[in-house]
N, C-alpha and C positions, 0 to 999 in steps of 0.2 A: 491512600492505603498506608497503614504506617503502625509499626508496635510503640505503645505508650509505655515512655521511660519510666519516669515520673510525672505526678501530680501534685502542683501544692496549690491547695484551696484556702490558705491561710487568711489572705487578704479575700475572700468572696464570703467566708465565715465572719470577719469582722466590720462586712462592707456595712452601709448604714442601712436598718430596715430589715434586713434578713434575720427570720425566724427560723428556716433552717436549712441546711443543703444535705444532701443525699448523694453517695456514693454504690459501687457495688457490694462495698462492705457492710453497708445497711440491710442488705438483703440476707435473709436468713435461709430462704427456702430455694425455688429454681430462679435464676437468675436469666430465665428467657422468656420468651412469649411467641415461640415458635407452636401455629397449632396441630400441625403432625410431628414433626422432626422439628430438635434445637435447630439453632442456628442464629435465632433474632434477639443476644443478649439484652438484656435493659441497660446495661452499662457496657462494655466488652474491656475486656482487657488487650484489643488489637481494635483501631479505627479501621472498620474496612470500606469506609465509603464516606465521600464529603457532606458533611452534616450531621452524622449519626451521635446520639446523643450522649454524652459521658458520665452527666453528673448533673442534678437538676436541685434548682434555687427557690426556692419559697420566701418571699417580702412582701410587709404591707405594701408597694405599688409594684406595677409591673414596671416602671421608669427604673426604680430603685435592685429590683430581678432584677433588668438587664445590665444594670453598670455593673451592679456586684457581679457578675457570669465574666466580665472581662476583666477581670482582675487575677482566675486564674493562669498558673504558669505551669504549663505542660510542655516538658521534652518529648521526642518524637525520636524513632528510625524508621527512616522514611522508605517504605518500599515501593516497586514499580508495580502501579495498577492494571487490571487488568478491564475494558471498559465496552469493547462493542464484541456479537458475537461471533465476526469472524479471527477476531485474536483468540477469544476461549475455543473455537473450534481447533484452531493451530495449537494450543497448548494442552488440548484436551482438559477445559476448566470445566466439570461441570457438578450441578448440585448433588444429580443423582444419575443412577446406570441411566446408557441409553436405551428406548425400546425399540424393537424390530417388529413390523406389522406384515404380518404374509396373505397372501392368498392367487391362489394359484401360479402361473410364474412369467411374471413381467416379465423378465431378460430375453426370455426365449418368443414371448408374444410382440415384442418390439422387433427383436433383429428377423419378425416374418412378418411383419406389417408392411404394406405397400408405401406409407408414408411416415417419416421419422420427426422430430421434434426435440431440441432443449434447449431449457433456458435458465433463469432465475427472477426469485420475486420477493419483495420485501412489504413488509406492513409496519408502519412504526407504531410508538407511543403513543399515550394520552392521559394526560391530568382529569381528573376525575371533578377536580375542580365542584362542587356539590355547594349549594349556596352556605350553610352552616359547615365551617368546619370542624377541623379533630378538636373535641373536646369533653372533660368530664369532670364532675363534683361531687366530694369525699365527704361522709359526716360520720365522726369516730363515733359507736354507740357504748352501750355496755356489755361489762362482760366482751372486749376487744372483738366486738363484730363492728362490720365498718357497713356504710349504705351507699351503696354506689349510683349516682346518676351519668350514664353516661352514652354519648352520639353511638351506637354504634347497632350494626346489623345482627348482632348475634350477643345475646347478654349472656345466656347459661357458657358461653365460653368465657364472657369474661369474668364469670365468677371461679369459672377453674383455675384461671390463669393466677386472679390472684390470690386466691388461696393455698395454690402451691408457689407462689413467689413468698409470702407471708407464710408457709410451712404452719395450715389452719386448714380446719378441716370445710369443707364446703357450704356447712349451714350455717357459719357465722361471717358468710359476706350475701349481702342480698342488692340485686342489680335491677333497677330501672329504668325503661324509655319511653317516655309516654309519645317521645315521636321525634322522626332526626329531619334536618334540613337538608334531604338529597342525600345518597349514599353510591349506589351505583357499584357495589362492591368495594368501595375503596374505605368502608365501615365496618367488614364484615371481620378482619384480622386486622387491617391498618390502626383500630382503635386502642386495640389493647393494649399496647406500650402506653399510649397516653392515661389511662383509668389506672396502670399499676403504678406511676411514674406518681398520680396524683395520690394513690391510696398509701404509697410509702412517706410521702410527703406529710398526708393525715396524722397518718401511725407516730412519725416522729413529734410533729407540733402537739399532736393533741385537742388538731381545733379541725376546723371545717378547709378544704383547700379546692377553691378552684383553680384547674387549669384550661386555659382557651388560647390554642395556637395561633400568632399569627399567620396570617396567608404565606407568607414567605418562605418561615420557617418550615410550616405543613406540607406544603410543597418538596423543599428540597428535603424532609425527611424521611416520608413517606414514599410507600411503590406506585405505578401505572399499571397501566394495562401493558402486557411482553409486546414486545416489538418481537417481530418471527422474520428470519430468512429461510427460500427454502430453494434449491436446486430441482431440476427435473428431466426427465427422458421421457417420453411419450409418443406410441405410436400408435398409428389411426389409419384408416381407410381410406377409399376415394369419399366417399359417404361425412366422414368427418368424424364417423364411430369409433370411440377408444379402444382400442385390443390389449393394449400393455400402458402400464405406466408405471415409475420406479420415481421417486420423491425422498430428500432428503430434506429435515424439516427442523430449524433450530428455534428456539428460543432463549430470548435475554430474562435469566430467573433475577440475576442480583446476588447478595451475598450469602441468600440461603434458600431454601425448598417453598417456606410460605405454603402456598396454595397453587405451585407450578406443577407437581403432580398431575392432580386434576385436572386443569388448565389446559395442560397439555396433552391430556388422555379424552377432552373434551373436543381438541382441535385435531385429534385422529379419530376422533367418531363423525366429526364434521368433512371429514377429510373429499368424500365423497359429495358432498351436499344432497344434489338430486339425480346423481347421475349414476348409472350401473356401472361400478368398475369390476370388470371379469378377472382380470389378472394386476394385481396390485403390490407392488414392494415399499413401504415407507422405512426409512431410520428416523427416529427422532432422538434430539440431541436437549440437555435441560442446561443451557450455559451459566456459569457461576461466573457474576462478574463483578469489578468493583463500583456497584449502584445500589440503592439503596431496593431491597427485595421486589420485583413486580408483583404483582395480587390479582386477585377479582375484580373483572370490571365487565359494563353489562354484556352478556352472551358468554364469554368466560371459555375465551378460546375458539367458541364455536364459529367465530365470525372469520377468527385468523387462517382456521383449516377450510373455512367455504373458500374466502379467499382467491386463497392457491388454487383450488380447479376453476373457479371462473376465469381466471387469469390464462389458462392454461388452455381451457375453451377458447375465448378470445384469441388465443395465439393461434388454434386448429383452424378458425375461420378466418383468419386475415390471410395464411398460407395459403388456405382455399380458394381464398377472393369469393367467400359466401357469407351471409346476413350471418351472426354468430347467435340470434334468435332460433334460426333454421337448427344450426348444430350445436346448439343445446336440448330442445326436444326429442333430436335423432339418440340422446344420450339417457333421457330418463328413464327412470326406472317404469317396470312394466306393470299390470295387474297382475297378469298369471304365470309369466316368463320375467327373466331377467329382475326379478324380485329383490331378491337376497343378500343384503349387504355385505360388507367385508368384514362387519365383527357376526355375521351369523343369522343375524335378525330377518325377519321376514316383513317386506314393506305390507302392511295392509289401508282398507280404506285409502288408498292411492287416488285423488281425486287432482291430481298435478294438470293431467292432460286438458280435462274439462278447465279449469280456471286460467292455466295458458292461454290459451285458445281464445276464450272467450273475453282475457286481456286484450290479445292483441288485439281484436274488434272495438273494443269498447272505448280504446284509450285512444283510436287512430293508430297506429303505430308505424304502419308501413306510409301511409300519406307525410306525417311527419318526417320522418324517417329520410323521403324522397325531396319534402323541402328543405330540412337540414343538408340535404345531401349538396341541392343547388346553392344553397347558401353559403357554405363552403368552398364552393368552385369560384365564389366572386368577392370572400373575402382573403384576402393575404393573413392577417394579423389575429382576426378573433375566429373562434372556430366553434361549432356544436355537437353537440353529442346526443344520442337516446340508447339509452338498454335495456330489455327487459328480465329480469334474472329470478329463477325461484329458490326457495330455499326451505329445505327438510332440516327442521331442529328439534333438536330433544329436551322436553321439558320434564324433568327430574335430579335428581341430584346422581353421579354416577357412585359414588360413596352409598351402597344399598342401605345403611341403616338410618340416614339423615333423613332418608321418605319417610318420618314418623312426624305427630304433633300433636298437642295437649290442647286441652280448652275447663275452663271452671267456668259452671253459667248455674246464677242463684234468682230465683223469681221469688221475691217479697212479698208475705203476705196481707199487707196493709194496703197496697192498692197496686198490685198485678204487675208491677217495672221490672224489667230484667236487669242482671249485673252478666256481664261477658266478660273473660281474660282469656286468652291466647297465646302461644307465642308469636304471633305474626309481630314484624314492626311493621308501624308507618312510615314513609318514607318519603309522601307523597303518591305516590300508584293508588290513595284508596280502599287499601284492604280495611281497615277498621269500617270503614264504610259498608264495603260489600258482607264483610261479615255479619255488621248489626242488621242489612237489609235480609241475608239471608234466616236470620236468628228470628227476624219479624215475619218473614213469610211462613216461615216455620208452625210458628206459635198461632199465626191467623192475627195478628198487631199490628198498630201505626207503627211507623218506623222512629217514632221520635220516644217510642214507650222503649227502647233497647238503648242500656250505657255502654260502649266496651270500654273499658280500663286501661290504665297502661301498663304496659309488658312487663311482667316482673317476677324472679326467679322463686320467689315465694308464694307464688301462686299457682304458676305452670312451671313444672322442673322438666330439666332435661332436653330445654329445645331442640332445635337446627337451627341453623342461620337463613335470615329470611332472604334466600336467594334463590336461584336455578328456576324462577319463574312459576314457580308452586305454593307461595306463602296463601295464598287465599285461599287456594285448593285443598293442603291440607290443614293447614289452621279453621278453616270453616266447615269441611268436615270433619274435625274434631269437633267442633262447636255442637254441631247436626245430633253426632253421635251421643253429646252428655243432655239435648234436648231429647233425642228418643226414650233416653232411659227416664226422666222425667215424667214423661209423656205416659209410660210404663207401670208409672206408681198410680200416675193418677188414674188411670184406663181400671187398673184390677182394683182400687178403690169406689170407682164410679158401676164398677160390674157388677163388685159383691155387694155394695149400700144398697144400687135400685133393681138388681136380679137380672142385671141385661146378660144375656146368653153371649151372643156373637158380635162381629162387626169392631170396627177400634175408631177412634174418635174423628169428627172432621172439625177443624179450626181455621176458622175462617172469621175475616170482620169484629174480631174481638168475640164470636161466638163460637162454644165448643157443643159439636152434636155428635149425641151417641145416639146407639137405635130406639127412635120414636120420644127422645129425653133432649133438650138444647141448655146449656147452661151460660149466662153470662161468665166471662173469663174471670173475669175481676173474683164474681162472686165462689164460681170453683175452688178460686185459690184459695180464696178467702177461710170454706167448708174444708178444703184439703188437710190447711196447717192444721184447723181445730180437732181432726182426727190425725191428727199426727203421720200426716200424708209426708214425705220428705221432697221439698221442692229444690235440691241444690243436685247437682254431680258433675263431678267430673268427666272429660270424652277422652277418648283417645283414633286418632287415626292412623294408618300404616296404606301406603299405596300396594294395590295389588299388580300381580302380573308381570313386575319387575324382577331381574335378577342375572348377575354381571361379574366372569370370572375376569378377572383383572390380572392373571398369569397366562390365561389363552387366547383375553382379546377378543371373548365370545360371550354372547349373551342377548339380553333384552334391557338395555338399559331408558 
């Protein structure tokens, strides 16, 4: 951590091979790529974390980059960092306010509980480590629009980002991925420096610039997943059943907000997992530290807040000296009682009890259980373990208007092949897959008669980031959506030509049947265009049912 005195890039500007170097001075527009709140400059004028990048070097070889890059001479005033979170908790560092989660009143359900409880619990880090890493490729066009190719989980933001770093309006940068090597979150914001870093690079050369991070580099650049500490009181029964608990719940954000909101408003919705808490007190703390920003990574908080009450479970039954299997089900949520979580929501479809149950059977669990047990009693050094633990997650984004997604789908009239775009990316999970499977069931087609395309901002505007476990869900019913309306043209086409009254088409086997009429696909489409049938459009999706006040901590999210 340290304010930058001076800079002289004199000698990295004359090194051999470089074509150009870029400063913050180059930047004309926002100089971050923070995607709610600044915070994550592209350049800063204060180092606040080892690694973070200053100034980037463009040379015919990457050999010839890196020498030139050590050739600048930077002064420093070096300040003291601040690095794990119980220092930011002592200095009160943190990104943003902290939030306070209430329901009904722990303090008072603790000090009448028959049995008391506290402790503390930590969860660390992880490298997201994805086989492809952070990288992207700049090709200046005309008229100063640029075409961005680049790794990353969410393009329509990185066409924001850099069109307001570049101080341009949005439709003269267009962003493609036709599919990333692994992401896992750590592509959904972590990319965007790299795409603006390389498109400032463009803008100055004038030519084409890739950039592709070393492992190393990417690493110490880039966030993980938050490492979380949390504190706890908790009181309980003979039974083992919660009556109160009071949790204080930190996380390591880094040098700015990133995606730690969410994050952390994901891992107090987790907070409970599967278990009815009647009276509940959390504080949650957003620690600002000197590390390089934490982010998105898979579950996205929700794993860090289950965590903490498993952990806390486990602690109820070891003071018990009872199976912690037992007193976790004494904890679950009920069908018609003990429902109702702590942001408000009503558990339905609660099918917990039945698949419990019918784990422990299936898996052995108590048998195992009982030979790990003796196994144990006759080893000193190596030891075994079995758990069985459930878990309630929420698949949506808690940001209510990211539940939306686009889809363009064009059926060609010269021999019946679909064209699909989406926002989904690939990432490996499949989606482009399940999409064109679903696009062919649809339509009644082989699955090899559907193309999907890759992702790109001039086709489907406006996405979300393909995260929170929903990219297929609604990117293919978007898809679903611009196939109905198709489906639509050709139905009132095929009514009013042969005078069918009722009934809407079945498609099936590559044959489409309307009442007591079967049409080959192929040949439909074929009739359709010649009447000026329209086979293309657009879908749109938006999840129902959802909806999440974010100041009271209540909702359906």
């Amino acid at each position: 951590c340290a304010i930058i005195k001076k800079m002289n890039l004199e000698k990295v500007i004359k090194s051999e091979g470089v074509a150009a170097v870029v400063t913050s001075s180059d930047i004309t527009g926002r100089n971050d790529v923070g995607p709610v709140y600044d915070g994550d400059p592209i350049f800063p004028k204060k180092a606040e974390y080892y690694g973070q990048p200053l100034f980037a070097v463009a040379a015919k070889t990457t050999e010839q980059a890196r020498k030139a890059v050590l050739k600048a001479k930077i002064t420093y005033k070096t300040l003291k960092p601040v690095t794990t979170i119980k220092e930011a908790l002592k200095k009160k560092s943190y990104v943003l306010k902290e939030k306070i989660i209430k329901k009904g009143d722990a303090t008072k359900a603790i000090e009448n509980s028959v049995n008391r409880l506290n402790g503390s619990f930590t969860t660390g880090s992880q490298e997201h480590f994805a086989l492809e890493g952070q990288t992207a490729f700049v090709i200046p066009q005309e008229d100063n629009d640029y075409k961005v190719f680049s790794s990353t989980q969410h393009p329509s933001e990185t066409q924001q980002v850099i069109a307001k770093m570049l101080n341009q309006k949005s439709n003269t940068i267009t962003v493609e991925t036709r599919r990333i090597g692994g992401g896992f979150g750590g592509k959904e914001t972590q990319s965007f420096i790299f795409a603006a870093i390389c498109t400032l690079l463009a803008k100055k050369t004038k030519h084409p610039v890739k950039l592709r991070m070393d492992r190393d580099d990417d690493i110490i650049i880039t966030g993980k997943r938050h490492d979380f500490y949390s504190e706890y009181e908790v009181g309980f029964d003979e039974l083992g059943v919660i009556k109160g608990l009071k949790i204080k719940l930190a996380s390591r954000c880094g040098i700015s907000p990133d995606l730690s909101e969410a994050i952390n408003e994901r891992a107090l919705l987790h907070i409970d997992n599967a278990y009815f808490l009647e009276n509940l007190l959390v504080e949650n703390y957003l620690c600002k530290t000197n590390t390089a920003s934490n982010t998105a990574f898979r579950g996205f908080g929700g794993n860090q807040g289950m965590m903490v009450i498993e952990n806390i479970i486990d602690h109820i039954a070891n003071s018990l000296k009872k199976d912690p299997a037992e007193i976790r089900r004494r904890n679950f949520y009920q069908k018609k009682k003990k429902n109702i979580t702590h942001y408000n929501m009503k558990i339905e479809d609660n099918v917990m009890h039945e698949i419990y149950d019918q784990l422990i059977k299936s898996s052995n669990y108590k048998s195992r259980q009982l030979s790990i047990k003796k196994f144990n009693e006759k080893n000193t050094y190596i030891k075994k373990g079995i758990a069985i633990t459930p878990v309630k997650f929420g698949i949506s984004f808690t940001t209510w208007h990211l539940n939306q997604a686009g889809a363009l789908v064009h059926i060609y009239s010269n021999d019946g092949s679909v064209h699909v775009n989406t926002g989904a990316i690939e990432m490996g999970q499949g989606t482009h897959t399940k999409i064109a499977q679903l696009v062919a069931n649809e339509l009644g087609l082989n699955f090899s008669r559907v193309k999907v395309s890759a992702t790109r901002t001039d086709k489907v505007p406006n996405t979300s980031a393909s995260a929170a476990s929903s990219t297929t869900d609604l990117n293919g019913a978007a898809a679903l959506n611009a196939i109905s309306k198709i489906k639509m043209n050709l139905s009132a086409y095929i009514k009013r030509k042969y005078k069918i009254k009722n009934g809407e088409g079945i498609y099936e086997n590559g044959i489409v049947k309307f009442k007591g009429k079967s049409f080959k696909f192929n040949s439909l489409i074929k009739e359709a265009y010649l009447n000026r049938v329209s086979l293309s459009s657009s879908g749109f999706y938006a999840t129902p049912k959802i909806h999440f006040d974010k100041k009271t901590f209540k909702g359906r999210p």
